[in-house]
C-alpha positions in Angstrom: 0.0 0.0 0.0 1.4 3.2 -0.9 1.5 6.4 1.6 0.9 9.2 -0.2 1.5 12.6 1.1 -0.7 14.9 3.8 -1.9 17.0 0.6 -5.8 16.3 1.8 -7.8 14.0 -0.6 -11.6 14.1 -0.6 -13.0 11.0 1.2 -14.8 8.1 -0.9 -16.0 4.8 0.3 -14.3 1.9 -1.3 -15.3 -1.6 -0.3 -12.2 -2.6 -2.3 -9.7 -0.1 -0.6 -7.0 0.1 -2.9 -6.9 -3.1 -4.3 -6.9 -1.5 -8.1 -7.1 -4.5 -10.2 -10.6 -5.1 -7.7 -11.5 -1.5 -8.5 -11.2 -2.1 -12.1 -13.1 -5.3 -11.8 -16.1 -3.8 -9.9 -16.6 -0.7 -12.1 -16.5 -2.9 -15.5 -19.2 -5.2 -13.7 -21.2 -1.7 -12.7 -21.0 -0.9 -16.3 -22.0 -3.6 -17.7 -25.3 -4.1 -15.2 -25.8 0.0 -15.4 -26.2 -0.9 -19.9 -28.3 -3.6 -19.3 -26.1 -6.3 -20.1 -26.7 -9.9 -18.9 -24.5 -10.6 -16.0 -24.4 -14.1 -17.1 -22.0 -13.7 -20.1 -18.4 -15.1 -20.7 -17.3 -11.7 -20.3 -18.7 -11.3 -16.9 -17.2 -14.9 -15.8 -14.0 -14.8 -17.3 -13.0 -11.3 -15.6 -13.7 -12.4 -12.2 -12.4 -15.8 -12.6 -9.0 -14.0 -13.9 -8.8 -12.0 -10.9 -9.4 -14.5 -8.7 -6.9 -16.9 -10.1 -4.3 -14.3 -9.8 -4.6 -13.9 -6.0 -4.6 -18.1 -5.6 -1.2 -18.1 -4.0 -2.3 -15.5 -1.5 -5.3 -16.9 0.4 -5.0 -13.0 2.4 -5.7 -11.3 -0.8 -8.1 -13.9 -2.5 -10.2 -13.7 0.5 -10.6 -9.9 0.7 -11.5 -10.1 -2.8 -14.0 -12.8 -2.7 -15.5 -11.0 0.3 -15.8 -7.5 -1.4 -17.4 -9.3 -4.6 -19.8 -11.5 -2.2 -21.2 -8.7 -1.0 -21.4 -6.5 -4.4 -23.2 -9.3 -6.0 -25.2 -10.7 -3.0 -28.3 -9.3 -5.3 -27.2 -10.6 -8.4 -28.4 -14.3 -10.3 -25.0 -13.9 -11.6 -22.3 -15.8 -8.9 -25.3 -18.9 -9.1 -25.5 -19.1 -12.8 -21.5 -19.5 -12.5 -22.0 -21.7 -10.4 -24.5 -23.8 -12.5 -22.7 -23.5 -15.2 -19.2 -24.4 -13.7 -19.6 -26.6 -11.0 -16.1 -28.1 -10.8 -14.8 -24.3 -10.6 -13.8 -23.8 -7.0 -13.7 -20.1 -7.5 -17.6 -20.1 -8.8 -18.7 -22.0 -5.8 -17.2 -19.9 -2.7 -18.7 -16.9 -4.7 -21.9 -18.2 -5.1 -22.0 -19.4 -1.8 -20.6 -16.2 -0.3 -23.1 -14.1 -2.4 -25.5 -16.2 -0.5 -25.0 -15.5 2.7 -24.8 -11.9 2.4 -28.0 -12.0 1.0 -29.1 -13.7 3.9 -27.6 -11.4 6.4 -29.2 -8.7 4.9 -32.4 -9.9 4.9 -32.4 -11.9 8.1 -32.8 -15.1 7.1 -31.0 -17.7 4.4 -32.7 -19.0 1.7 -30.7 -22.0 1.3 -28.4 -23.1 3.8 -28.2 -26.6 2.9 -27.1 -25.3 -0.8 -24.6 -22.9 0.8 -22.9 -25.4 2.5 -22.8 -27.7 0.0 -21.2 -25.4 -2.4 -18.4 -24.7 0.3 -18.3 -28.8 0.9 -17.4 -29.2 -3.1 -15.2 -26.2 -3.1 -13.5 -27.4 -0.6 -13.1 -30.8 -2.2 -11.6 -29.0 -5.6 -9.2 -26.7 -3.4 -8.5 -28.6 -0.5 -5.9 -26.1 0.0 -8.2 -22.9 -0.5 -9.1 -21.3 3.1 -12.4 -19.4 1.6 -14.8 -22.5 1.7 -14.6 -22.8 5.5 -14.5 -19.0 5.7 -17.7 -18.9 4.0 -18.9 -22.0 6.4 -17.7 -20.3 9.6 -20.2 -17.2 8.5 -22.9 -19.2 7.9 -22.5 -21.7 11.2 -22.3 -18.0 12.7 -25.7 -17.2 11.3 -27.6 -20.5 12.3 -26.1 -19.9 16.0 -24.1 -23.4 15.9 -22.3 -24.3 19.0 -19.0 -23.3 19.9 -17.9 -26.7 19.6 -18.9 -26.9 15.4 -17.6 -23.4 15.4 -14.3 -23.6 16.6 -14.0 -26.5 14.0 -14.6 -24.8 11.7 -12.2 -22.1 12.8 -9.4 -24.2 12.8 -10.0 -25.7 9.2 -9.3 -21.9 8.1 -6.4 -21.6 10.4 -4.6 -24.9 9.3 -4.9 -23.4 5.7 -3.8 -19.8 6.2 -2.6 -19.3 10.0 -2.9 -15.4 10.4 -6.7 -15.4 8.0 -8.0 -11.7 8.8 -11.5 -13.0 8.2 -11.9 -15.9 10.7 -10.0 -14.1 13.6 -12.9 -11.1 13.3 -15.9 -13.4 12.5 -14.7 -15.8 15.6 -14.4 -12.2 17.5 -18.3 -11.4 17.3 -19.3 -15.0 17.3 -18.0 -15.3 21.0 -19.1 -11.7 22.0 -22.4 -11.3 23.9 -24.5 -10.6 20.7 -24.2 -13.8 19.2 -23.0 -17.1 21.5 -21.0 -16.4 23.8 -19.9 -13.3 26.8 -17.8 -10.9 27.5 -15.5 -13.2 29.3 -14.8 -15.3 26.3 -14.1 -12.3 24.0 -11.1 -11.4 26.2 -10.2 -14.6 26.7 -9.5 -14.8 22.8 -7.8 -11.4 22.1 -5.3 -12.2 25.2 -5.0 -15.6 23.3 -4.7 -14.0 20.1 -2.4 -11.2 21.3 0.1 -13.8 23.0 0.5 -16.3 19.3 0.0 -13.3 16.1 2.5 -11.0 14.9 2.1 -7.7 15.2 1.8 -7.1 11.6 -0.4 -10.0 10.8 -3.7 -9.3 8.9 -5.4 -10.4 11.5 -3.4 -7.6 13.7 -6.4 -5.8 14.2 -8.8 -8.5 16.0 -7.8 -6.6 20.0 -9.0 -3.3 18.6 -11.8 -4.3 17.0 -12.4 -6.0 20.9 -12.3 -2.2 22.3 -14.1 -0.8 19.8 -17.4 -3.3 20.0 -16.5 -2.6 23.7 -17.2 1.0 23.6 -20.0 0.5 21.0 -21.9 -1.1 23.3 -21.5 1.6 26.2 -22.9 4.0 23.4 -26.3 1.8 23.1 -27.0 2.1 26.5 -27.9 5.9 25.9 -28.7 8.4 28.9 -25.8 9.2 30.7 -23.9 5.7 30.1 -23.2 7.1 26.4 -22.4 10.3 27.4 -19.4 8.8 29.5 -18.5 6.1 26.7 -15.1 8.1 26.2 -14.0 7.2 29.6 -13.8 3.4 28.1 -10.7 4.2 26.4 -9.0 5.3 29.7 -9.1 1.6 31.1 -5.9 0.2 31.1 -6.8 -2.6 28.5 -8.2 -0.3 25.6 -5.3 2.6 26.4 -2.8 -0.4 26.0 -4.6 -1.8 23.1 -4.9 1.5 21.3 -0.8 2.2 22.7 0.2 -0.7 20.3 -1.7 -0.1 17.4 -0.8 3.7 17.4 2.7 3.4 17.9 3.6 0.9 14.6 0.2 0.6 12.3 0.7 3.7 10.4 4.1 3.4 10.0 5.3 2.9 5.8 5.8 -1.1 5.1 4.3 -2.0 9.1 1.3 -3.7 6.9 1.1 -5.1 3.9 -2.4 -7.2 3.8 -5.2 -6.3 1.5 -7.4 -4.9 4.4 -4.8 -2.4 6.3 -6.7 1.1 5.0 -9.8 -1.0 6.7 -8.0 -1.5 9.7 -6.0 2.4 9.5 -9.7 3.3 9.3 -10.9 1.3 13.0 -7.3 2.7 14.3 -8.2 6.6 13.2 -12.2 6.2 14.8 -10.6 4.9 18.2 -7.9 7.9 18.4 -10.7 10.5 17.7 -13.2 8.6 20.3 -10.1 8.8 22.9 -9.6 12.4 22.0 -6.0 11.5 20.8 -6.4 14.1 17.9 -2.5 14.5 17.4 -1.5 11.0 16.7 -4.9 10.2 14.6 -3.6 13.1 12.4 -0.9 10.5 10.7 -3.1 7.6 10.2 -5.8 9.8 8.5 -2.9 11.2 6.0 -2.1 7.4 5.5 -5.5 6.8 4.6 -5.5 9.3 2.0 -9.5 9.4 2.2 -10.1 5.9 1.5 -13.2 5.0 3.8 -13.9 1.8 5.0 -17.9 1.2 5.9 -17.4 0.0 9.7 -16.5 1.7 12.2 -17.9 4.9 10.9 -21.3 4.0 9.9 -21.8 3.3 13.1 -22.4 7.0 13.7 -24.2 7.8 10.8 -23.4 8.4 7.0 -19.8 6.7 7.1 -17.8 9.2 4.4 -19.7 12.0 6.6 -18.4 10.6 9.9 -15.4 10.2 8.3 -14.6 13.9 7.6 -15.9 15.2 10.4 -13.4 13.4 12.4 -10.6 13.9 9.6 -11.7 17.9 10.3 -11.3 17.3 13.7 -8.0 16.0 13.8 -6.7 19.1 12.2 -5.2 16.7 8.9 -4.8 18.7 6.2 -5.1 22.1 7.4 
């Protein structure tokens, strides 16, 4: 990822980052559905199938990819008729299956499960070296509240495939947070688990401040005077430390180098401004360059909104 200088760049959200061969892919795909085209054709196939075969060898990159497509074509017939049409192309089933499930989470409920899983199941079969099947199962065991027990299996099928897999660590995160199935307790438990084992420049780096951040997002649901004194979360000697490490080395040129670190610079900029550490976000937003990821900042509002507001706050660029 390049780090481009603090000359201020207007803020835009890109699911894809700046992953430009992604970029490329998703505007020739918007062009196509915005003419009317059928998203069925060759044409359609054959340019995602060449981007994803050029990210095979790294499972960090292939996944980010086939996450961003998943969820730009979870309303398109066109990852299933892929699917249909290829069903010996590993590729064509995690999409289709991925597609899937963020269709279901949008909607609140899956249409298919049993076909989601099998696609992953073949998939899996044709890439038994390919992390993404079981990264697609792990969502969905996620969404049918499965027990730890299946979870955690699953978990470790990603793991034994690709060790550090940004994906799994957060998904595992909110499984085993008190939303979904399982408590406060057990979500430290991980991250000081996780903390002890990862590299600090992993790409899964950023799964103890995501931790603080859901943290403090809960405090802010509370409402009433609770919220008001949310900022006083980032004072406890956990989140300070947490936000200690990721401030002192994530901004720094060549620290990261996986296909999701202007999502995680993003998470690192919301904490500083919710600590009121305005001087040291000031670097990580000029690393960002105004490439918005969706989460944290939606989580206040319109995300590219949030986005500048804080960016204004900071003083970046002025």
């Amino acid at each position: 990822m390049a780090f481009l200088s603090s000359r201020r760049r207007r803020a835009r959200l890109a699911l894809e980052l700046d992953d430009a061969a992604l970029s490329r892919l998703l505007k020739s795909l918007q062009a196509t559905t915005s003419t009317g085209a059928i998203a069925t054709t060759d044409l359609y196939m054959a340019q995602i199938s060449r981007l994803l075969d050029q990210s095979r060898a790294d499972w960090d990159r292939r996944t980010h990819q086939l996450s961003v497509l998943a969820y730009r074509l979870s309303e398109s017939h066109g990852p299933r008729a892929w699917a249909t049409r290829e069903p010996r192309n590993a590729s064509a089933l995690v999409l289709s299956a991925w597609a899937q499930l963020e269709r279901g989470r949008s909607r609140g409920r899956l249409e298919d499960a049993a076909g989601i899983a099998d696609c992953c199941l073949r998939a899996a079969e044709l890439a038994p070296e390919d992390p993404t099947p079981w990264v697609v199962l792990l969502g969905l065991s996620r969404l049918e509240r499965r027990s730890q027990p299946e979870v955690f299996g699953l978990w470790n099928e990603v793991l034994t495939r690709d060790r550090w897999n940004r994906e799994a660590y957060l998904s595992m995160l909110r499984y085993l947070g008190p939303e979904e199935m399982g408590s406060r307790v057990q979500v430290l438990d991980f991250v000081d688990a996780v903390r002890a084992r990862i590299p600090t420049n992993a790409p899964c780096a950023a799964t103890e401040l995501t931790a603080q951040v859901l943290q403090y997002h809960s405090v802010l649901t509370l409402g009433g005077v609770e919220a008001l004194m949310a900022r006083n979360h980032w004072s406890h000697a956990s989140a300070a430390q947490a936000l200690d490490r990721a401030a002192h080395t994530w901004a720094q040129p060549g620290f990261f180098h996986h296909a999701a670190t202007l999502a995680d610079l993003n998470l690192l900029a919301y904490a500083l401004m919710a600590a009121e550490r305005r001087g040291e976000a000031r670097p990580v937003f000029e690393a960002i360059n105004g490439t918005v990821a969706a989460w944290p900042w939606s989580v206040g509002g319109d995300p590219v909104s949030e986005f500048e507001k804080a960016r204004s706050r900071s003083g970046t660029g002025v």
